[in-house]
C-alpha positions in Angstrom: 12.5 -4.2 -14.8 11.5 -1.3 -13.3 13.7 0.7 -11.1 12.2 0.6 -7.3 13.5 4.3 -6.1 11.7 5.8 -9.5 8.3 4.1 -8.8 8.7 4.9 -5.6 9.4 8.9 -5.9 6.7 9.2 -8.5 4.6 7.7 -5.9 5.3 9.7 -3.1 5.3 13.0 -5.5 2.0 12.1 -6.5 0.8 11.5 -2.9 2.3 14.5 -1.5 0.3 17.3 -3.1 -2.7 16.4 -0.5 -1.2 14.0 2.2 1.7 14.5 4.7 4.5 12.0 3.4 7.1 11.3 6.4 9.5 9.1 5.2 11.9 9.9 8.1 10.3 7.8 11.0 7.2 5.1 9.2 6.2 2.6 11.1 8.3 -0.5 11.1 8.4 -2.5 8.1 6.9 0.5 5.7 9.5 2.5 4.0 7.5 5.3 3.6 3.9 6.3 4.8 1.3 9.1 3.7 -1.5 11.0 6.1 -4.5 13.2 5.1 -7.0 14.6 7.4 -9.7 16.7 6.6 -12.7 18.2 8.5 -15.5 19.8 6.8 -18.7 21.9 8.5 -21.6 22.3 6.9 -23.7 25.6 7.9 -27.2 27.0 7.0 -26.7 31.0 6.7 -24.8 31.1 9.9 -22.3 29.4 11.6 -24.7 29.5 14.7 -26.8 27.5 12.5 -24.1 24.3 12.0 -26.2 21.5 9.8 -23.3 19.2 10.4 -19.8 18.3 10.6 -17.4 15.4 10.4 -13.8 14.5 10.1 -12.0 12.0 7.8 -8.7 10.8 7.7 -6.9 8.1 5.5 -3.3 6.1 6.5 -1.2 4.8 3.6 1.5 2.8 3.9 4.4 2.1 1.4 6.2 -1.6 1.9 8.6 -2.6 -0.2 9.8 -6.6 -0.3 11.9 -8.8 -2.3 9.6 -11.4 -2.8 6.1 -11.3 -2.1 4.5 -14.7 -1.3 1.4 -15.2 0.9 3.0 -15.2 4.4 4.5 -11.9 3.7 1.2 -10.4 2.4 -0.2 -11.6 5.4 1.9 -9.7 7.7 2.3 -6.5 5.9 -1.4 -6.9 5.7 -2.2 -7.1 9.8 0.2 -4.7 10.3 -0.7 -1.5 8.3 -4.8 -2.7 9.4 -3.5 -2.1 12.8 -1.9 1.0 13.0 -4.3 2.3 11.1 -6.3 1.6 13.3 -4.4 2.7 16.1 -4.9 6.4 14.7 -8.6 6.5 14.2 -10.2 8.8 16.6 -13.6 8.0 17.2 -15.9 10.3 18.3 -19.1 11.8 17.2 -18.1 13.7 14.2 -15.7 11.0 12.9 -17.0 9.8 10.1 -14.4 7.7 8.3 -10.7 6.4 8.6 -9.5 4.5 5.4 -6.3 2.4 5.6 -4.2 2.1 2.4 -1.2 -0.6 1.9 0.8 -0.4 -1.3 3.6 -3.3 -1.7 6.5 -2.9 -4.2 7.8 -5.9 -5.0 10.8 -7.4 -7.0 8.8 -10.7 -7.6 5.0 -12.6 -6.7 4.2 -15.9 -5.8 2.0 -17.6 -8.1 -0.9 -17.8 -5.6 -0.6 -13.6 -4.5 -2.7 -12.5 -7.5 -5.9 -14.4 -5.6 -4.7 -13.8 -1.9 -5.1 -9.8 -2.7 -8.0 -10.0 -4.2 -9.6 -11.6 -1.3 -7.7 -9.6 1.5 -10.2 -7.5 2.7 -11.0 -5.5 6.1 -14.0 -3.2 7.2 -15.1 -1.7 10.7 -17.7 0.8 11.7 -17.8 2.1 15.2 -21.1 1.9 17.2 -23.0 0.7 13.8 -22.0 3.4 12.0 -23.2 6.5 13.5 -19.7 6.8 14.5 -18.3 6.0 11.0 -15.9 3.4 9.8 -12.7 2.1 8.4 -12.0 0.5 5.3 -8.7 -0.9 3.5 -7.4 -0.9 0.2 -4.6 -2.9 -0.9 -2.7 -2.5 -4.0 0.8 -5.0 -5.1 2.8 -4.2 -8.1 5.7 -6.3 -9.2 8.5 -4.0 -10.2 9.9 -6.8 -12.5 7.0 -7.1 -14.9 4.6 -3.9 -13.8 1.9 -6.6 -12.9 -0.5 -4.6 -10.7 -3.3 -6.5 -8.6 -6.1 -4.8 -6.2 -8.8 -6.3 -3.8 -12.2 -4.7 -4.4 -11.5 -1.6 -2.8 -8.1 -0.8 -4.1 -9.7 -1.1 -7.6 -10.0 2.8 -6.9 -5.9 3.2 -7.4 -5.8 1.7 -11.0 -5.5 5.0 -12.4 -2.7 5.9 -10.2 -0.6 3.3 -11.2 -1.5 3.3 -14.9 0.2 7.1 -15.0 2.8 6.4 -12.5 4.2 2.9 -12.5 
């Protein structure tokens, strides 16, 4: 078994060399949660001359549970959606704002492998030309290192693979 405070520092380290980590005051349940916000101008010879420009942000949250059965998924899962998406500012340069729930748990229902993979979430803001949200989910089972995605947490494997 592995030890949940050393999964969870090597998580956070890895995180913290491009997100603010704030482990001090998460949002209730999340033990710990993760910000990064970027905004990027594009500019052809001058800055007077501004092609375009557009922020992105992304929201990770860290939840930690005993036992993680469908229920519990299910309201880690509503709550991380929204208040991520309580912190998207939409306007006209916002482009995207990406919502990332990672669950430590001791143990997994039987039936959790399939409810992750079909959790999913996606919203775009005035069809897009405001940008969009999506979510990633990602459960590992501290007792046997099982690790299960949805589709777009697929994109974490290779985070856990080095630090789990």
């Amino acid at each position: 078994m592995r030890d949940f405070k050393d999964v969870a520092d090597r998580l956070l380290k890895s995180y913290s060399t491009y997100y603010n980590i704030n482990t001090d005051t998460p949002a209730e349940p999340f033990f710990a949660e993760a910000s990064f916000k970027a905004h990027n101008e594009h500019y052809f010879l001058t800055k007077k001359a501004m092609l375009s420009e557009y922020d992105q942000k992304e929201f990770v949250f860290f939840a930690r549970v005993a036992a993680l059965d469908e229920k519990t998924l299910k309201e880690l899962d509503e709550r991380a959606w929204q208040e991520g998406l309580s912190r998207a500012e939409i306007k006209e340069n916002h482009r995207s704002t990406d919502v990332v729930l990672i669950i430590l748990a001791d143990s997994f229902d039987e039936n959790i492998l399939r409810a992750v993979k079909k959790t999913k979430h996606s919203k775009s803001y005035r069809f897009g030309f405001y940008g969009y949200s999506n979510y990633k989910l990602v459960a590992y089972e501290l007792s046997t290192g099982r690790t299960c995605f949805n589709r777009l947490g697929k994109d974490l494997r290779k985070l856990f693979g080095s630090n789990a």
